[in-house]
MARBA-446384 format. One record per residue (C-alpha): x, y, z; residue number from 1; residue in one letter. Coordinates in Angstrom, 3 decimals. Example, Ala and Ser with C-alpha at 12.3 -4.5 7.8 and 13.67 -1.06 7.14 Angstrom:
BEGIN
pt X->12.300 Y->-4.500 Z->7.800 resi->1 resn->a
pt X->13.670 Y->-1.060 Z->7.140 resi->2 resn->s
END
This chain:
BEGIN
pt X->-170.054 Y->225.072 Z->-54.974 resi->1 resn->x
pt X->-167.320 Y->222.518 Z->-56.010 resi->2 resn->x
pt X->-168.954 Y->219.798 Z->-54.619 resi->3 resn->x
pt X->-172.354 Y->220.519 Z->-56.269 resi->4 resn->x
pt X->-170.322 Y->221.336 Z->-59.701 resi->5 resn->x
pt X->-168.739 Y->217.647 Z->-58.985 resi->6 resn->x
pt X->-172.062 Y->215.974 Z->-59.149 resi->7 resn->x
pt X->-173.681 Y->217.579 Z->-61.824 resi->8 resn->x
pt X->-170.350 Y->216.369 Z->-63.594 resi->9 resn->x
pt X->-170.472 Y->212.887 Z->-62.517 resi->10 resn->x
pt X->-174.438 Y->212.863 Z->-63.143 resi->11 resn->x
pt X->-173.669 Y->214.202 Z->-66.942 resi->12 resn->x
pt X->-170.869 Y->211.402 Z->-67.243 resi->13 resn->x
pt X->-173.421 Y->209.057 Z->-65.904 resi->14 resn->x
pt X->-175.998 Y->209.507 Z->-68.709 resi->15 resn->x
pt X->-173.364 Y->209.772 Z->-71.402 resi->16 resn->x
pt X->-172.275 Y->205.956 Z->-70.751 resi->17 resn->x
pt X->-175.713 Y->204.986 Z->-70.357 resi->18 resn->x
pt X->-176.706 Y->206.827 Z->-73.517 resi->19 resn->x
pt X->-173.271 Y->204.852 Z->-75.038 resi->20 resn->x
pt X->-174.246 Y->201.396 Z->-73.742 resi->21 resn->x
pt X->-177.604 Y->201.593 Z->-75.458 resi->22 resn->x
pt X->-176.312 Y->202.647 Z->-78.774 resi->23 resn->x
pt X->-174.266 Y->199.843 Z->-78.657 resi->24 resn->x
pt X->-176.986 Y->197.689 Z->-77.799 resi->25 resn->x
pt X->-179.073 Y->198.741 Z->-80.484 resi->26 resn->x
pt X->-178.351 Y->196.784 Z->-83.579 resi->27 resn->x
pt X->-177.731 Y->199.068 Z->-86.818 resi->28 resn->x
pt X->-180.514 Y->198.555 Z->-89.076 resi->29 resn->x
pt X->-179.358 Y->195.475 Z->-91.566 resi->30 resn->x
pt X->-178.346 Y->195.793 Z->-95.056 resi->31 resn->x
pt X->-179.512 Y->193.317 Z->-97.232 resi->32 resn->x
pt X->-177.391 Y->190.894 Z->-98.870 resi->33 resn->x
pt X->-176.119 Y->191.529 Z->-102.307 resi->34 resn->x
pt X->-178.862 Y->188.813 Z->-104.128 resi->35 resn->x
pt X->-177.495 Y->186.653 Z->-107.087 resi->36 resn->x
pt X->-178.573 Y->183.138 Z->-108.381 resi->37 resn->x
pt X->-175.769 Y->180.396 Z->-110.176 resi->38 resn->x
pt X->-177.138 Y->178.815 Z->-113.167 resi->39 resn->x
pt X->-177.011 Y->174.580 Z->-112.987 resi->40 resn->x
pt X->-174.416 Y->174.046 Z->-115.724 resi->41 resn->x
pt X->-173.025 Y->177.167 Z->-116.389 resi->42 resn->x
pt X->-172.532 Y->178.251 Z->-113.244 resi->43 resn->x
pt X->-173.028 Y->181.572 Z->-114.658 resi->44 resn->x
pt X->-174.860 Y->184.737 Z->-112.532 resi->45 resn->x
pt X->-178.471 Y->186.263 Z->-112.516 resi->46 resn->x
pt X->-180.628 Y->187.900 Z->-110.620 resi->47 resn->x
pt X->-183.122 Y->186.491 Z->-108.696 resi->48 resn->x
pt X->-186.630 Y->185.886 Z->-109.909 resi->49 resn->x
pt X->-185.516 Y->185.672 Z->-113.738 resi->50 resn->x
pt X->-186.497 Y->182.885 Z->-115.967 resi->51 resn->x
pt X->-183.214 Y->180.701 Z->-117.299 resi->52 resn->x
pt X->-184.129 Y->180.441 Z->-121.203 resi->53 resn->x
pt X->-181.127 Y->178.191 Z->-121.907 resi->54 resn->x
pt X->-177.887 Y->177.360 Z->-119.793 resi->55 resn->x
pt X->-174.941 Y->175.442 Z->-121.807 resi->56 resn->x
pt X->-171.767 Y->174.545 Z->-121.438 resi->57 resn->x
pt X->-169.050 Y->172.740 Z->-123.239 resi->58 resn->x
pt X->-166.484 Y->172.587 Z->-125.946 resi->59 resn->x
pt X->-166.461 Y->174.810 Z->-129.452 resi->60 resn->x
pt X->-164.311 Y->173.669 Z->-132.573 resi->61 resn->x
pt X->-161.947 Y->176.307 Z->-134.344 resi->62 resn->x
pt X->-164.095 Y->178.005 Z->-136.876 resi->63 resn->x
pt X->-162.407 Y->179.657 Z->-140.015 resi->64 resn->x
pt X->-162.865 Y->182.801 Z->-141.174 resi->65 resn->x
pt X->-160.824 Y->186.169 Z->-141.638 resi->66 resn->x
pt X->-158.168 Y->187.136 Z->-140.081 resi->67 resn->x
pt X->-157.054 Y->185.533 Z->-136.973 resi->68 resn->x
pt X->-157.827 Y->181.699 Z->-137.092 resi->69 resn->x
pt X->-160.486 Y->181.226 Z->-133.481 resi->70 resn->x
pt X->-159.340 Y->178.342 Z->-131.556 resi->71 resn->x
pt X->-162.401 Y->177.752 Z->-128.503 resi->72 resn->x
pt X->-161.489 Y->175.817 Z->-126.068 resi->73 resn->x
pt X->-164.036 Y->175.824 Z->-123.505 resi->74 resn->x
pt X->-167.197 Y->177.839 Z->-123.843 resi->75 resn->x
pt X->-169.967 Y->178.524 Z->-121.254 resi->76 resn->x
pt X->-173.273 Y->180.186 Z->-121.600 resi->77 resn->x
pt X->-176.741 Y->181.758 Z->-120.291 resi->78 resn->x
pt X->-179.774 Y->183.141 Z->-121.579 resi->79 resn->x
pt X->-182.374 Y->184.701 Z->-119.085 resi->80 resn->x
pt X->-185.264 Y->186.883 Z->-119.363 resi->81 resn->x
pt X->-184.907 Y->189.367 Z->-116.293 resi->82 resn->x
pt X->-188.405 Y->189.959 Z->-113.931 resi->83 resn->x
pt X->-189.815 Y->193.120 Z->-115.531 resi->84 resn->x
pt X->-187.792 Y->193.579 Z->-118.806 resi->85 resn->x
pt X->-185.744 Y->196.233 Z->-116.775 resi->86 resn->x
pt X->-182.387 Y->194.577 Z->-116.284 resi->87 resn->x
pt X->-179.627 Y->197.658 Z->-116.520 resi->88 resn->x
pt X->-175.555 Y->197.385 Z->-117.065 resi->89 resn->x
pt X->-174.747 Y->198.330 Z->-113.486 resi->90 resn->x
pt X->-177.081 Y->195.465 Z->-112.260 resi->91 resn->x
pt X->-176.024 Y->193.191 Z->-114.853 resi->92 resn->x
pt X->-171.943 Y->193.871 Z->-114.266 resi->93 resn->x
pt X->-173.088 Y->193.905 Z->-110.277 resi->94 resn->x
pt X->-173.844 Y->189.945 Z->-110.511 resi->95 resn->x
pt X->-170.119 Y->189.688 Z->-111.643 resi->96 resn->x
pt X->-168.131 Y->191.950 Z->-109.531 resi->97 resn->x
pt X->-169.887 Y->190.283 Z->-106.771 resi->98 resn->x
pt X->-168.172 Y->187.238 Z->-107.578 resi->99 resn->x
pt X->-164.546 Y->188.705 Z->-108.088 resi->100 resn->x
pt X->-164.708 Y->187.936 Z->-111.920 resi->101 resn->x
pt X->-164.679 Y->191.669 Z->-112.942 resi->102 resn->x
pt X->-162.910 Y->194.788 Z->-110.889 resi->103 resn->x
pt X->-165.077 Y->197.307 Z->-108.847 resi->104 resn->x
pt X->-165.941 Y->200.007 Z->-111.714 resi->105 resn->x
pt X->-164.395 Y->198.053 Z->-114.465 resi->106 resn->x
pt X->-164.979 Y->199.597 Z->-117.899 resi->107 resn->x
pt X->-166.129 Y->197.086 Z->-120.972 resi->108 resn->x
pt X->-162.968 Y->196.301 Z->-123.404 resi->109 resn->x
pt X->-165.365 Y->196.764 Z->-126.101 resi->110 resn->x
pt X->-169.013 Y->198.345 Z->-126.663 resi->111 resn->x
pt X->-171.254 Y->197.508 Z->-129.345 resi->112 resn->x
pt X->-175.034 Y->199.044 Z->-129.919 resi->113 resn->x
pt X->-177.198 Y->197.550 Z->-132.843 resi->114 resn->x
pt X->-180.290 Y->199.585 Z->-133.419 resi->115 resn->x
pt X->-183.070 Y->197.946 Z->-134.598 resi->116 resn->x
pt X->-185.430 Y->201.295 Z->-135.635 resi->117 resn->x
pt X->-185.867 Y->203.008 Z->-138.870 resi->118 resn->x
pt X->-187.269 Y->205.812 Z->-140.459 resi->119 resn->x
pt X->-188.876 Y->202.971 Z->-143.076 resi->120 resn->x
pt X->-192.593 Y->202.215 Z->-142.644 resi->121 resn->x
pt X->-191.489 Y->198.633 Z->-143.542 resi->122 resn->x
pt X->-189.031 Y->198.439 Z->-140.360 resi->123 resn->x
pt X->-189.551 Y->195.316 Z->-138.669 resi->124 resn->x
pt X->-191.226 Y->195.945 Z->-135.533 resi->125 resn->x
pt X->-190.396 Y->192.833 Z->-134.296 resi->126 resn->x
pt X->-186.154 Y->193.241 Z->-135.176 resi->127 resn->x
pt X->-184.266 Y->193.884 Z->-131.678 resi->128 resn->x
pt X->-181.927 Y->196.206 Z->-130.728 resi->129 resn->x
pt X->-178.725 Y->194.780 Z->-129.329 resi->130 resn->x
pt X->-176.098 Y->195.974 Z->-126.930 resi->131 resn->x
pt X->-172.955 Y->193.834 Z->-126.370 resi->132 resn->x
pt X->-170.242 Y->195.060 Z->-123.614 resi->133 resn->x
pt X->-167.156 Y->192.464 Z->-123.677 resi->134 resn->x
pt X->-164.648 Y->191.999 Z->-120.665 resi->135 resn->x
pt X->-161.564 Y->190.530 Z->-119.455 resi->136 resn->x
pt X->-161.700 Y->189.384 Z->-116.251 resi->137 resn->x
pt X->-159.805 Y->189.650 Z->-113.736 resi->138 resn->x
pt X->-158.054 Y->185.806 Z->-113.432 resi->139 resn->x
pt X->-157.486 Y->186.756 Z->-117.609 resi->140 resn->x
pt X->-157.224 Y->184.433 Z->-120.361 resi->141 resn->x
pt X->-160.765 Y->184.837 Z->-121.398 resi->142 resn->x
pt X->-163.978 Y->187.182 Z->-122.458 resi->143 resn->x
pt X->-166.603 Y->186.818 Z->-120.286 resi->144 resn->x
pt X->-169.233 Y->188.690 Z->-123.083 resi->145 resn->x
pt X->-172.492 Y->190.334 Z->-121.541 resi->146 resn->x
pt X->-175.405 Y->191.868 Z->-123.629 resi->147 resn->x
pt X->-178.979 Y->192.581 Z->-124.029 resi->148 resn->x
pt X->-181.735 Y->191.606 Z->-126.846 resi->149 resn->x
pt X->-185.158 Y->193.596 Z->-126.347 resi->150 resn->x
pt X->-187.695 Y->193.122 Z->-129.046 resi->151 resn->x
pt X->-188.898 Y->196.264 Z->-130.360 resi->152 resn->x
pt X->-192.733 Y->195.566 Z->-130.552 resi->153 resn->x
pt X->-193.447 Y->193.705 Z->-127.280 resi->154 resn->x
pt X->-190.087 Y->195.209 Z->-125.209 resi->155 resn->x
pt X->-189.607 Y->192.066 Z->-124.188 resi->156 resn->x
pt X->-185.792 Y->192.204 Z->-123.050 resi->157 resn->x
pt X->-183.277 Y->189.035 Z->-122.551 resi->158 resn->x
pt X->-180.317 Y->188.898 Z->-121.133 resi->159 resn->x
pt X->-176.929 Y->186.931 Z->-121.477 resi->160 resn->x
pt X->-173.302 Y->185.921 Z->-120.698 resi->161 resn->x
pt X->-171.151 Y->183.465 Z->-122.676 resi->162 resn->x
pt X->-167.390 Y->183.073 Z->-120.811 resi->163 resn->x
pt X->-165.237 Y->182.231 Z->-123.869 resi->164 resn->x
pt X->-161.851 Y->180.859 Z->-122.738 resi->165 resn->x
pt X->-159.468 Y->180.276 Z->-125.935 resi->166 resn->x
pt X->-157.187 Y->182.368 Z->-128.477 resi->167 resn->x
pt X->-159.181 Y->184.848 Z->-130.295 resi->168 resn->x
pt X->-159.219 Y->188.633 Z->-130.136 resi->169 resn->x
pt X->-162.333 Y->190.623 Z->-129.015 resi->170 resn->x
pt X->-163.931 Y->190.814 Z->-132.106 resi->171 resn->x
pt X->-164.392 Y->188.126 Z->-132.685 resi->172 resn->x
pt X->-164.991 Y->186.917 Z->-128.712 resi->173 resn->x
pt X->-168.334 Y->189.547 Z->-129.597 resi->174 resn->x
pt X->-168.950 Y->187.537 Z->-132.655 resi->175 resn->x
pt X->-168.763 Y->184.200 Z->-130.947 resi->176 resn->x
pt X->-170.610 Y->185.378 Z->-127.443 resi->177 resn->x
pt X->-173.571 Y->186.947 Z->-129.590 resi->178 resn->x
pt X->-173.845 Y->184.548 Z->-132.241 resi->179 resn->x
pt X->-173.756 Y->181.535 Z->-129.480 resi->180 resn->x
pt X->-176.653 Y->183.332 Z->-127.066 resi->181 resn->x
pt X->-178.375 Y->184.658 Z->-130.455 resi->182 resn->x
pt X->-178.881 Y->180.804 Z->-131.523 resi->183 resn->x
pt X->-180.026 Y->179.726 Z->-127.598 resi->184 resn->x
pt X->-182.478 Y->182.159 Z->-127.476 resi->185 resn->x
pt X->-184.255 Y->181.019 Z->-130.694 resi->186 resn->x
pt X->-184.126 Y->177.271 Z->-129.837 resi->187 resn->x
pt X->-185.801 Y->178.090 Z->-127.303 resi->188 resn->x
pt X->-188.433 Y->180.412 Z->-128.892 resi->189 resn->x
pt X->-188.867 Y->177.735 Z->-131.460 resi->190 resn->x
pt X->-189.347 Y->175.274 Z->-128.459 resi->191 resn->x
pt X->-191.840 Y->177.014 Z->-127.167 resi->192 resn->x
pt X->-194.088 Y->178.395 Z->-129.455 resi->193 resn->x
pt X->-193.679 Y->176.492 Z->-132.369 resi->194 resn->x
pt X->-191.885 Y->177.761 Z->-135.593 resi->195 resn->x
pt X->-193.630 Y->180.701 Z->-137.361 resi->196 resn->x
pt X->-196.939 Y->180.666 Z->-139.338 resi->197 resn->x
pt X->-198.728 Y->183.379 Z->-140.684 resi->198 resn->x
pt X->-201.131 Y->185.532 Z->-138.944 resi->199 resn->x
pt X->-204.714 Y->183.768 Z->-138.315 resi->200 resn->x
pt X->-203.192 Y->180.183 Z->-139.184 resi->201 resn->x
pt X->-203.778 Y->177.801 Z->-136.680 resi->202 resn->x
pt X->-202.786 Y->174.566 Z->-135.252 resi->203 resn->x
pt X->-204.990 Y->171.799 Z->-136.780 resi->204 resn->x
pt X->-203.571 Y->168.938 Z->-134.889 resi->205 resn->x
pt X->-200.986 Y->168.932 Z->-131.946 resi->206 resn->x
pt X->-197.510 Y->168.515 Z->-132.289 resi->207 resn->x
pt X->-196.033 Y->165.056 Z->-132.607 resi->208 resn->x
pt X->-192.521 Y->164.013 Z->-132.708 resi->209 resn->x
pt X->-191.299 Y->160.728 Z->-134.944 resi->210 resn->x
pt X->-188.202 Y->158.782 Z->-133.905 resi->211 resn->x
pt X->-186.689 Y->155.459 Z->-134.635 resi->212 resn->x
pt X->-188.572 Y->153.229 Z->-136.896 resi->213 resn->x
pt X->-190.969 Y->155.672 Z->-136.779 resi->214 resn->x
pt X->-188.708 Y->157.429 Z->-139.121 resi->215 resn->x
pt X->-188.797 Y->155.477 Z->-141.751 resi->216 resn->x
pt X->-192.623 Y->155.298 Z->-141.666 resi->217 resn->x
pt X->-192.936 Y->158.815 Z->-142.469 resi->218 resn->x
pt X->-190.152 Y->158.571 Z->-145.475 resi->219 resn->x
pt X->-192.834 Y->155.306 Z->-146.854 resi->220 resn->x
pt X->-195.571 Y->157.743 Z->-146.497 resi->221 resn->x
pt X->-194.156 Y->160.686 Z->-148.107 resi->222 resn->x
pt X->-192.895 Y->157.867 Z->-150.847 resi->223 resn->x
pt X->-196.137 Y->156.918 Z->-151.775 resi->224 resn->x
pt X->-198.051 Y->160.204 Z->-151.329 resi->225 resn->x
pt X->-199.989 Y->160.811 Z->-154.855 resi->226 resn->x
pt X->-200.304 Y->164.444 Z->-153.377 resi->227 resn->x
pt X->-196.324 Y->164.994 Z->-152.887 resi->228 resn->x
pt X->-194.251 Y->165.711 Z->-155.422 resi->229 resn->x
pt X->-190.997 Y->164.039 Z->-157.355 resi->230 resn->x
pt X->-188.436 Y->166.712 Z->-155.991 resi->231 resn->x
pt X->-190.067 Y->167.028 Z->-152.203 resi->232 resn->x
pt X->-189.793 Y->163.026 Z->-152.403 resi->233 resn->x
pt X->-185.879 Y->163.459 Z->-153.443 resi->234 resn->x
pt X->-185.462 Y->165.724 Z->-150.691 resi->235 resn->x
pt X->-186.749 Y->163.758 Z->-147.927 resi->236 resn->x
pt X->-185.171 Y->160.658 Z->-149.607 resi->237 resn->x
pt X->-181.962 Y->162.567 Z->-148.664 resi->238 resn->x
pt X->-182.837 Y->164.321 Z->-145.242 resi->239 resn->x
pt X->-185.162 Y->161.608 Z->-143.209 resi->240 resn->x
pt X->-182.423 Y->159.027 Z->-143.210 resi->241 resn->x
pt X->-179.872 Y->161.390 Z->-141.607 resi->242 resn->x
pt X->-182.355 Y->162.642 Z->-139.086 resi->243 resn->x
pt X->-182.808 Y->161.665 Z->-135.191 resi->244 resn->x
pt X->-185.967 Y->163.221 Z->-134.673 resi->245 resn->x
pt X->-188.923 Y->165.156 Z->-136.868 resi->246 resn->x
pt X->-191.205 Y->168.094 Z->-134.868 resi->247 resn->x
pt X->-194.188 Y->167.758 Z->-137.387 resi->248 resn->x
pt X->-196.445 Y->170.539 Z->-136.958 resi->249 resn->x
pt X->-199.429 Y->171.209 Z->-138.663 resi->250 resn->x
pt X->-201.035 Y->174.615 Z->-139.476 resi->251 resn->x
pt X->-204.244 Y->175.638 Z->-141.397 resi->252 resn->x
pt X->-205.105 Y->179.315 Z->-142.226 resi->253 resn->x
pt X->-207.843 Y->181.554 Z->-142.388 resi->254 resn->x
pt X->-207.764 Y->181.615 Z->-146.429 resi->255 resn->x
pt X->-206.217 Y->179.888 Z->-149.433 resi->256 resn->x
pt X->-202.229 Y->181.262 Z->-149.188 resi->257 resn->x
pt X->-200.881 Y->181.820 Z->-153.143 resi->258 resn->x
pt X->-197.826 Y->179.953 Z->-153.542 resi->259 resn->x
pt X->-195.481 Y->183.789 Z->-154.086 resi->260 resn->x
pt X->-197.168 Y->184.668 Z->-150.686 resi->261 resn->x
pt X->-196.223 Y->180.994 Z->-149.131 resi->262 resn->x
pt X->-192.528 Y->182.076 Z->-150.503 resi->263 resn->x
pt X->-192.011 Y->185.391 Z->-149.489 resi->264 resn->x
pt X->-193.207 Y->184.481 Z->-146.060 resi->265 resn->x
pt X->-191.169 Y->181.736 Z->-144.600 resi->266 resn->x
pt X->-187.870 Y->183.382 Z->-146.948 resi->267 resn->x
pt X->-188.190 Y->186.465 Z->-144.536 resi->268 resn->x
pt X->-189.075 Y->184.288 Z->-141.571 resi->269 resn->x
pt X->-186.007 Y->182.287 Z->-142.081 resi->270 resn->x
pt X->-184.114 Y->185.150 Z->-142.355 resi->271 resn->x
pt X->-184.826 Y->186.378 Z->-139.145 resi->272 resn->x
pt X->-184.491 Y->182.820 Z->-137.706 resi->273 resn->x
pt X->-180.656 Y->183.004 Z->-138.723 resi->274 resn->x
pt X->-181.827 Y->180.123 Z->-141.380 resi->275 resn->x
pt X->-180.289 Y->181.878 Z->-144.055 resi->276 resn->x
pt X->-182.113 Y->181.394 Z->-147.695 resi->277 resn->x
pt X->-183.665 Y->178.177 Z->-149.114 resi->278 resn->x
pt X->-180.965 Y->174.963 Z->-149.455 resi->279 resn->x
pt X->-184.042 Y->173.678 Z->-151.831 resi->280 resn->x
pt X->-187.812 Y->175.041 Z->-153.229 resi->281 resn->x
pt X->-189.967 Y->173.238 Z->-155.253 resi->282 resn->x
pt X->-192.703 Y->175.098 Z->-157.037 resi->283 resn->x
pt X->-193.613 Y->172.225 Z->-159.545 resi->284 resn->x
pt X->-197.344 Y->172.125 Z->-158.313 resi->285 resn->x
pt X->-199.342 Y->175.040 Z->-158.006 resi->286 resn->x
pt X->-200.958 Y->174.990 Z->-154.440 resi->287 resn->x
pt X->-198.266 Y->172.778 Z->-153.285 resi->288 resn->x
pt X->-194.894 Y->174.133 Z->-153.223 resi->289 resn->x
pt X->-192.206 Y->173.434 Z->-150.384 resi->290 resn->x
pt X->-188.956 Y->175.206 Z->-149.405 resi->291 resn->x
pt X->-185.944 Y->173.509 Z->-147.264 resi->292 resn->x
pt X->-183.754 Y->175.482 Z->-144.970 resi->293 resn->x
pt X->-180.412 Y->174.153 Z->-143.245 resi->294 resn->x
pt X->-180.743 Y->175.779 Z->-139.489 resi->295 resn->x
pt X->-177.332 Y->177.199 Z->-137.318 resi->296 resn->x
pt X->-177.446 Y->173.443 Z->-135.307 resi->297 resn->x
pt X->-177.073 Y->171.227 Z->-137.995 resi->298 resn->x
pt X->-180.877 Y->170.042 Z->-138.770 resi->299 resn->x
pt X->-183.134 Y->171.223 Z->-141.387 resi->300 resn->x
pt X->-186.797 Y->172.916 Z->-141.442 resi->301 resn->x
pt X->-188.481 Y->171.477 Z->-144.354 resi->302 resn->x
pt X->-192.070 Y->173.587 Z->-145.225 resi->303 resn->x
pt X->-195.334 Y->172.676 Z->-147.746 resi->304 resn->x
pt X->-198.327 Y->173.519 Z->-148.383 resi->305 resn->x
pt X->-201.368 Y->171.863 Z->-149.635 resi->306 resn->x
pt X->-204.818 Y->172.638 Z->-150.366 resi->307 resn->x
pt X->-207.113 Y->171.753 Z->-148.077 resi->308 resn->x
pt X->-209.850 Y->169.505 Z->-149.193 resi->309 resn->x
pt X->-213.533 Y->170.489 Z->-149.059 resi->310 resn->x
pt X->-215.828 Y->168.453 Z->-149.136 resi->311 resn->x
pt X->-218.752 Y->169.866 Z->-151.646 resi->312 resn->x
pt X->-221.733 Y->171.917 Z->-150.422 resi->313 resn->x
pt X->-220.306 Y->171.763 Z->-146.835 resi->314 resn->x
pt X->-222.138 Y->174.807 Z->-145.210 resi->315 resn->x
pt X->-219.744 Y->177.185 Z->-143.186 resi->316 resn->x
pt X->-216.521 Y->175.549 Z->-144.240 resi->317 resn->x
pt X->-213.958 Y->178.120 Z->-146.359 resi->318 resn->x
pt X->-211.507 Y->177.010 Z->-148.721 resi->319 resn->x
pt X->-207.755 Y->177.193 Z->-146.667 resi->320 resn->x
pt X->-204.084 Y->176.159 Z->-146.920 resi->321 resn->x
pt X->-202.386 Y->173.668 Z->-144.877 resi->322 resn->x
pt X->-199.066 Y->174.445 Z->-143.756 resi->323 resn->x
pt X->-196.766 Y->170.930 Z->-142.927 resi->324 resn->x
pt X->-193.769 Y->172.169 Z->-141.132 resi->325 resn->x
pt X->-191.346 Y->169.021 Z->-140.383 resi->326 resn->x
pt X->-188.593 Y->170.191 Z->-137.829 resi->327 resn->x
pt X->-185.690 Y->167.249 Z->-138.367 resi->328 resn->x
pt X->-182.493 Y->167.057 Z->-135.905 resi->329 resn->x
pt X->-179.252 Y->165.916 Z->-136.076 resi->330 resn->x
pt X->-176.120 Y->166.823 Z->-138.462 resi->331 resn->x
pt X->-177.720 Y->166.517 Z->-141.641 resi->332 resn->x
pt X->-175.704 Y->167.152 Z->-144.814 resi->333 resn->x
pt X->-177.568 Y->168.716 Z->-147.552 resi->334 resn->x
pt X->-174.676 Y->169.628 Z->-150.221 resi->335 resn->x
pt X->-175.846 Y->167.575 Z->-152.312 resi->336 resn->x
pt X->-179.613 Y->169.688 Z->-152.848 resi->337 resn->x
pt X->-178.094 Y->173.151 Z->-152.704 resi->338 resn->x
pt X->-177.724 Y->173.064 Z->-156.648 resi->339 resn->x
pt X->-181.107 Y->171.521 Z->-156.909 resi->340 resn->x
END
């Protein structure tokens, strides 16, 4: 009896080590990597699959303002539109704490929601709502800020991180990170699909850039235009000289556009642009007036309109509006017109 009990002993410790030895053999199903992407300049995190709108990096100058003077001195920045609009906090924080910039679990220093809705039928449907979340990380000495923009009429949603490394507080590292990734985002918009027009304008001609002596061409032109008036030829008298480059783009719309409707539409454009209100207008000519805004980078958007010709008994054609909207870059000082 002992000897049989033996065996079935041995035969039970037998199939335990074999059952052992194949557990151990079989590899544990894999995990899959923790997947994160490094921006070119930046070197700044997102997920895979997202489309980079705009990666920067370099130096800030002190900007005044209340309170607390805000010395920058090294600023770095990216703008991305996450695959599927659907990019959450916990993924967003994930790309960091991967990395060792931020703590397992650690909570924003400061939260910030901006709600773009409204009980108003006149809400802007295309206003976005913001969130901000601001952070120290973990080597300290900086705000790395993180935050959403999704557009409430397409939900369109874009993503971004500034690291601001400098002496400021966190209010104003939120003013700073949102204002910086704010002004990206609608360089790049502006790249892209051209600066706003109204609805059912359309492009009559393609885009075309002037530089170099190709400058001063236009500024001859516009000089000896019979259609252009005395204070548009002032103003580009002042602003083509100072200018690198000129985006001209040409529009033409579906019916004539009255000169208050011309206003009131590229005033709340600019608005929402970051423009701020005209430097300049010129309503001296009925049909033909023309507005001048100063944009966040240091160039101005200068905007006419003019009739467009028709030639008489031309079957089919409808009177219309052009629209020439002149794009100029570089640091261009306009003091001198904001009186005018």
């Amino acid at each position: 009896m002992q000897s049989r009990a033996r065996r079935s002993a041995s035969k039970y410790f037998l199939v335990m080590a074999l059952v052992l030895v194949v557990s151990w053999a079989v590899p544990a199903p894999a995990v899959a990597p923790f997947q994160v992407q490094s921006a070119e300049k930046s070197h700044l995190l997102y997920p895979p699959g997202a489309e980079v709108w705009a990666d920067a990096t370099g130096t800030l100058p002190a900007t005044a303002g209340p309170g607390t003077p805000v010395s920058l001195l090294h600023v770095r920045a990216l703008v991305f539109r996450p695959v599927g609009d659907s990019l959450t906090w916990s993924d967003h924080t994930a790309l960091y704490t991967h990395r060792g910039l931020l703590a397992p679990g650690q909570k924003p220093s400061f939260s910030a929601v901006k709600v773009a809705t409204g009980e108003e039928k006149t809400a802007d449907p295309d206003a976005n709502t913001e969130e901000t979340n601001v952070y120290v990380p973990r080597s300290g000495g900086q705000f790395l800020v993180l935050g959403f923009f999704r557009n409430q009429r397409t939900q369109h949603q874009l993503a971004y991180a500034v690291l601001l490394q400098g002496s400021l507080t966190i209010t104003q590292a939120v003013e700073q990170g949102k204002a910086l990734a704010t002004s990206l985002a609608r360089q790049v918009k502006l790249a892209r699909l051209g600066p706003p027009h109204p609805p059912g304008a359309v492009a009559s001609a393609p885009s075309r850039a002037v530089t170099g002596p190709a400058l001063q061409v236009m500024l001859q032109s516009i000089e000896r235009s019979v259609l252009v008036s005395e204070k548009v030829k002032m103003i580009a008298r002042i602003v083509i000289p100072q200018s690198t480059r000129i985006e001209l783009w040409t529009f033409r719309t579906a019916a004539p556009m009255p000169d208050t409707e011309f206003v009131q539409f590229y005033a709340d454009q600019a608005r929402k642009l970051g423009w701020g209100e005209p430097i300049s207008r010129d309503e001296t000519q009925p049909g033909r007036p023309a507005l001048l805004f100063q944009r966040p980078d240091g160039g101005v958007a200068m905007i006419r309109a003019e009739p467009t010709p028709i030639a008489g008994g031309t079957p089919g054609v409808r009177p219309s509006t052009y629209l020439f909207v002149l794009m100029m870059e570089g640091k261009i000082n306009v003091s001198s017109l904001r009186t005018r």
